[in-house]
C-alpha atoms as one frame of an Amber mdcrd trajectory, in Angstrom:
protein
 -45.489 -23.037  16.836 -47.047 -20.277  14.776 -47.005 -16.788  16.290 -49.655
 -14.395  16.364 -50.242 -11.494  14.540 -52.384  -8.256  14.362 -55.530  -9.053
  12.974 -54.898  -5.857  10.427 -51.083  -7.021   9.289 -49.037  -4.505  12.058
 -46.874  -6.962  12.710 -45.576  -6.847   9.253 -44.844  -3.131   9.114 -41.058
  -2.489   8.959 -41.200   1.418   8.380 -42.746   3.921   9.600 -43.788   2.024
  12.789 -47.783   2.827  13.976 -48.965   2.785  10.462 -51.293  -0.075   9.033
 -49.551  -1.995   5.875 -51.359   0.480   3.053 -49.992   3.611   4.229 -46.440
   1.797   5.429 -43.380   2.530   2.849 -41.954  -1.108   3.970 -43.296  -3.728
   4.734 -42.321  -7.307   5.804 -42.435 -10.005   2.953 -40.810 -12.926   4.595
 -42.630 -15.945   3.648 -40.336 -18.133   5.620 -42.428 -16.739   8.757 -45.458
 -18.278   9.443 -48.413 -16.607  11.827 -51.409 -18.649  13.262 -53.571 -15.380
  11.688 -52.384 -15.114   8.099 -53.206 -16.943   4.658 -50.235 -17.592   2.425
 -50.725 -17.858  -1.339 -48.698 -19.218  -4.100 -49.589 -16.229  -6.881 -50.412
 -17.130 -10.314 -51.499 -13.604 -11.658 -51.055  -9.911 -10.470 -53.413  -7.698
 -12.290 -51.986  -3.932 -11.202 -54.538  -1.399 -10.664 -55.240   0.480 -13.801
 -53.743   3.945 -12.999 -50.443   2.421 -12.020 -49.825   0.311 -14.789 -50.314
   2.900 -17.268 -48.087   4.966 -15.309 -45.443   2.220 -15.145 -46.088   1.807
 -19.099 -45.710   5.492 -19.784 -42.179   5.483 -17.366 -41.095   2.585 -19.327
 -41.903   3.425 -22.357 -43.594  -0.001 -22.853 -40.760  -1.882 -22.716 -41.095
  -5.237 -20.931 -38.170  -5.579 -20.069 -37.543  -2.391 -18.195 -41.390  -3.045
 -17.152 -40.445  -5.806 -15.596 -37.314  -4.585 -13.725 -39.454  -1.430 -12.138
 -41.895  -4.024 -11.051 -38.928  -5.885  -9.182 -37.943  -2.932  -8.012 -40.743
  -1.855  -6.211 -41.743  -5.021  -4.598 -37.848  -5.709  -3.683 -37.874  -2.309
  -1.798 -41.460  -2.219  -0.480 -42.324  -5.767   0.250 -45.385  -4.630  -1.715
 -46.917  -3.923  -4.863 -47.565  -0.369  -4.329 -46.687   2.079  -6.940 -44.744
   5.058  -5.806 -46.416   7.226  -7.695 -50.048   6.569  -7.714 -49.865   4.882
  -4.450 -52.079   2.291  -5.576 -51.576  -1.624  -6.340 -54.580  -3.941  -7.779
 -54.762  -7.633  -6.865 -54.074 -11.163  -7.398 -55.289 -14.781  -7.923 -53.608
 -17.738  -6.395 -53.870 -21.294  -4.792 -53.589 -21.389  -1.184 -50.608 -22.592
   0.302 -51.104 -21.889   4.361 -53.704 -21.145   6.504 -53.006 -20.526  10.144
 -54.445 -22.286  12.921 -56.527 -19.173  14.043 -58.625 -19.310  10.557 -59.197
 -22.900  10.417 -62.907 -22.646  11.114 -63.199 -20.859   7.152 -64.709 -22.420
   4.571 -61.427 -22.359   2.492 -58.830 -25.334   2.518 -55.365 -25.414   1.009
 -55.268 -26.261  -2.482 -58.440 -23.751  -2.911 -57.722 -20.848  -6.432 -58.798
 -17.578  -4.693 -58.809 -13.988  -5.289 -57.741 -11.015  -3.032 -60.323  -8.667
  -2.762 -57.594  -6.422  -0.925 -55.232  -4.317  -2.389 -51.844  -5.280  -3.603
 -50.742  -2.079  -2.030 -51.091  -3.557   1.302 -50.169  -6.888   0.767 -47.018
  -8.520   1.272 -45.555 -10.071  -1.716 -42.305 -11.747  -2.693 -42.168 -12.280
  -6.338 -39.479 -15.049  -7.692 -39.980 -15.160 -11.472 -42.239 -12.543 -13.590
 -43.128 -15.503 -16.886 -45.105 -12.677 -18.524 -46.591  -9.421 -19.022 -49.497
  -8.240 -20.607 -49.754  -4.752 -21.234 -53.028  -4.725 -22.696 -54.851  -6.297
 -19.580 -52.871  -4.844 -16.766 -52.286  -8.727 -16.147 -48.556  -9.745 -14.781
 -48.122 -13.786 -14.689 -45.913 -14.804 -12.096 -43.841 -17.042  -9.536 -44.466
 -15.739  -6.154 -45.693 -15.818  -2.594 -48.702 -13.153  -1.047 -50.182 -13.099
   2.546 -53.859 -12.322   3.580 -54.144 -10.920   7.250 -57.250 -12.021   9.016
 -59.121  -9.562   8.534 -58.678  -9.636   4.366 -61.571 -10.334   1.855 -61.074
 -12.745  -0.821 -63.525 -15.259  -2.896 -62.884 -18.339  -4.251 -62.478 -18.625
  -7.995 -66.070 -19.961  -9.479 -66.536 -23.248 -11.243 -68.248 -21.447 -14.097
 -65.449 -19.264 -15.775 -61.729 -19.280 -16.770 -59.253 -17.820 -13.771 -58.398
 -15.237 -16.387 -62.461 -13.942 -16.410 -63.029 -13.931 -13.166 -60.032 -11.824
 -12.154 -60.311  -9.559 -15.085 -63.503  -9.129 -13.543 -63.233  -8.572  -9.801
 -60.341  -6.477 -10.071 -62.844  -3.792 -10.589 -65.545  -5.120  -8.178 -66.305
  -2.434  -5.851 -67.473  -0.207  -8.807 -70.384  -1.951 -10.455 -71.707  -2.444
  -6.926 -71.488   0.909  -6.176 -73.303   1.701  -9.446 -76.033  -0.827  -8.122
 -76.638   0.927  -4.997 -76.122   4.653  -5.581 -78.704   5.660  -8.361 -82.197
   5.205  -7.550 -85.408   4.398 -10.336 -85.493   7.574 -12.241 -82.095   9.010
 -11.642 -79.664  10.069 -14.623 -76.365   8.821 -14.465 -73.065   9.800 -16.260
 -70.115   7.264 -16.347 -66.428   8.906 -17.222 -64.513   6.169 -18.470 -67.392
   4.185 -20.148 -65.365   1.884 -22.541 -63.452   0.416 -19.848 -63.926  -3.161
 -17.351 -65.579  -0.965 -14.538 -66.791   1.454 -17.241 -69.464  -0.879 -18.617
 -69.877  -2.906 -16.024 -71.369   0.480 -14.194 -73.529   0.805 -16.915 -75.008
  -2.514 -16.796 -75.968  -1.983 -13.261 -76.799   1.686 -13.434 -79.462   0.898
 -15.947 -81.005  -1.486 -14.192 -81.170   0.528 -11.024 -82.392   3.327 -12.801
 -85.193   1.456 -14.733 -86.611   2.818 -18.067 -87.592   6.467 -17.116 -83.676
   7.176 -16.311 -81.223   8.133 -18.333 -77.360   6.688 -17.956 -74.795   8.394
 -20.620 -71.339   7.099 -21.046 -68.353   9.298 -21.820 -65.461   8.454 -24.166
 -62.816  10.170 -26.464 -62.608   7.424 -28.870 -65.038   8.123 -31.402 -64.623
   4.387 -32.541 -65.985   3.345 -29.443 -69.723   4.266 -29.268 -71.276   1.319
 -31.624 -69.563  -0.855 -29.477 -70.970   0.428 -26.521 -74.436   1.087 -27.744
 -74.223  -2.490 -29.390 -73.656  -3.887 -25.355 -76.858  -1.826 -24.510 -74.996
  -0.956 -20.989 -76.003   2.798 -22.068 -78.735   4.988 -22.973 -76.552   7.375
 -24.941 -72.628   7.924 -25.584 -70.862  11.190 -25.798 -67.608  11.921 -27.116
 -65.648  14.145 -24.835 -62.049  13.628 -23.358 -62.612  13.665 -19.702 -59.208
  15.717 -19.219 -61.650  18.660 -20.516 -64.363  19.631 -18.210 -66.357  22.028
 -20.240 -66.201  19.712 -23.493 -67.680  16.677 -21.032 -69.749  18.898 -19.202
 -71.777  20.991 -23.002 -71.698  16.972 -23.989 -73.414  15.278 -21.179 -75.829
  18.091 -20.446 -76.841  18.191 -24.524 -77.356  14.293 -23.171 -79.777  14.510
 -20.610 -82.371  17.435 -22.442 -79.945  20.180 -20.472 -80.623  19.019 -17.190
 -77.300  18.363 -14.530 -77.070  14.824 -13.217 -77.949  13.123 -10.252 -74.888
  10.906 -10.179 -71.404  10.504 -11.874 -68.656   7.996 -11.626 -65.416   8.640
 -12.654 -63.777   5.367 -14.002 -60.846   6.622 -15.915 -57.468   5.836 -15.501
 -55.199   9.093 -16.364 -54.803  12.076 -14.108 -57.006  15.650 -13.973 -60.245
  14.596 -14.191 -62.472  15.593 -10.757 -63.733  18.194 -12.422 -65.358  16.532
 -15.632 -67.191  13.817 -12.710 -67.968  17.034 -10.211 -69.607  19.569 -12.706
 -72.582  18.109 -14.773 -73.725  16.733 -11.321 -76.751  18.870  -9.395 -76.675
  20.316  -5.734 -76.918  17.126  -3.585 -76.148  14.742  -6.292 -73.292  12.324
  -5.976 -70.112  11.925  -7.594 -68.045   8.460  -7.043 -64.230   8.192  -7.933
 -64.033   4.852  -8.536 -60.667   5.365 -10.400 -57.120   5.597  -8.600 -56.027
   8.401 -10.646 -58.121  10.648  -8.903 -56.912  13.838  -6.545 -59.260  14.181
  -3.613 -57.727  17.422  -2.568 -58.102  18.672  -6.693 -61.823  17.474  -6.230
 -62.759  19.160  -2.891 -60.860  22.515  -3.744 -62.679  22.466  -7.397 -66.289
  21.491  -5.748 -65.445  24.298  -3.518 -64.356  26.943  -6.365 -67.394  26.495
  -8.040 -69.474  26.352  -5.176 -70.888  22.636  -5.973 -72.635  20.979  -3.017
 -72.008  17.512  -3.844 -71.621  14.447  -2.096 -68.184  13.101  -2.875 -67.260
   9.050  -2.357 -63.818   7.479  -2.038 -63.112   4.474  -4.614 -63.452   2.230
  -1.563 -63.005  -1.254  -3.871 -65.257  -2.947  -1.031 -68.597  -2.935  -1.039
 -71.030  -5.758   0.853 -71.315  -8.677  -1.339 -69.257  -6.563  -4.522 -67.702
  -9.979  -5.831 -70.974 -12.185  -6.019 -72.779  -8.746  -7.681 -69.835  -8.809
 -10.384 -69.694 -12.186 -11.199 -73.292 -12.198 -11.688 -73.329  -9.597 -13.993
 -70.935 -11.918 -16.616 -73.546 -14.816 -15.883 -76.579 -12.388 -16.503 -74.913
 -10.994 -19.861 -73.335 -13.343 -22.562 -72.707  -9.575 -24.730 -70.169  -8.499
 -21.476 -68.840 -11.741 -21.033 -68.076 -12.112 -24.519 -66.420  -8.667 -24.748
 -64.457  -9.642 -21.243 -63.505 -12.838 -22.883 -62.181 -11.451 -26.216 -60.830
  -7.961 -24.696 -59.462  -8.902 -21.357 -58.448 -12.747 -21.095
């Protein structure tokens, strides 16, 4: 007989007991151990959150190979993907292999292709075989097992795109949903990031949320980028600016919107030392989201502070109510994004 778990994965903490699985250093990845509470998966793809695989990248020096062994490495002594570094993981699609007797009442059956909508960083994962790594879409094919506690979010893989689309897509979910509810009709909106998957899919839903008398800008260092963006039609204007530089983003996006500060930012990008660029073209009581991993909460409420910003600040919480649904949608509303997600990220 099955035993019983915590609903929130406890019983799979190894160290430091009293912890949930996220903030544990070890967890338990035994798949020979079944609980009437859990889902087991066999993995197909892990696509690692975008801040840790470039970090993983840089520390390898792309190198596959040694890419490879540092992804062993971590999993083998965390039970986890969860980098050490950025402390943050991404997410997977598989087929289910097990579901417990306690979740038998889902609509989900064994057999069904799903995708976590939790982070690897909390989920337990035995990998057997890595077949292949692809650098340029954070994507890592694989031969492994995952669990899902009960109270986990996942949705099944739709009948209407590839596996590859659909994960490329929902690994950035909770951002374009955020974008959706955050900015109001009217409101200007400046994306950090903007040439990235949650980058543009932000625009797409900022503009619509905003409606024709807004204004959303997109920010990018790549020069080479902006017809491409402006070609989508996910922005109103693009501005070249490296996002490392406050000042630079902030003279850019304020030279964007006729001078005025913004009502909201989100920060999508996936390097280090960028609060401030997201915190300082926004106006008292506008709202900044960090939707990227990257980001230093204690660099971004000490800077607010220093230069006496009152701001509303939001965690990249990847969950938001009905996030994978709004995200699919947007690649069935826009053949221009799902063309760029099929050429650029399958």
């Amino acid at each position: 007989m099955a035993l019983k778990g915590n609903k929130y994965g406890t019983h799979r903490v190894i160290e430091p007991q009293g912890v949930l699985t996220q903030a544990a250093y070890k967890i338990d990845n035994d798949m020979s151990k079944q609980y009437s509470n859990e889902i087991v998966c066999d993995v197909i793809s892990l696509n690692i959150d975008s801040a840790s695989f470039t970090q993983i990248k840089e520390a390898c020096n792309g190198d596959d190979k040694k890419i490879e062994e540092m992804i062993f490495s971590i999993v083998n002594e965390r039970g986890k993907m969860q980098n050490p570094v950025t402390g943050s993981g991404g997410m997977f699609i598989g087929k289910v292999a097990y579901i417990g007797e306690d979740l038998k009442d889902r609509d989900l059956k064994v057999g069904d292709k799903i995708a976590s909508l939790v982070s690897l960083s909390m989920t337990p994962l035995k990998i057997e075989k890595i077949l292949a790594i692809h650098k340029d879409i954070d994507r890592v094919d694989v031969v492994a097992k995952a669990v899902l506690f009960e109270s986990a979010i996942y949705a099944k893989l739709p009948d209407d795109m590839t596996e590859a689309l659909a994960l490329a897509a929902l690994d950035v979910a909770g951002a374009p949903a955020q974008a959706r509810k955050l900015p109001k009709e009217g409101d200007s909106v400046l994306i950090l990031g903007a040439n990235g998957k949650s980058g543009v899919l932000c625009g797409y839903e900022a503009m619509k949320a905003v409606g024709p008398k807004g204004n959303v800008v997109g920010v990018v260092r790549n020069p080479s980028q902006i017809p491409g963006l402006m070609e989508l039609g996910v922005f109103h204007k693009v501005v070249l600016a490296s996002a490392t530089e406050p000042v630079a983003v902030l003279e850019a996006a304020l030279e964007a919107n006729g001078g005025k500060e913004y009502d909201v930012s989100i920060s999508c990008v996936n390097v280090e030392n960028c609060e401030m660029s997201a915190i300082l073209p926004v106006r008292d009581g506008g709202i900044v989201y960090f939707f990227s991993m990257a980001t230093s909460f204690t660099k971004a409420a000490l800077g607010a502070e220093g230069i006496g910003k009152d701001v509303m600040m939001i965690v990249g919480n990847g969950y938001t109510k009905d996030h994978a649904e709004i995200t699919l949608n947007i690649l069935r509303e826009s053949p221009k994004l799902r063309a760029l997600f099929d050429k650029k990220y399958v």
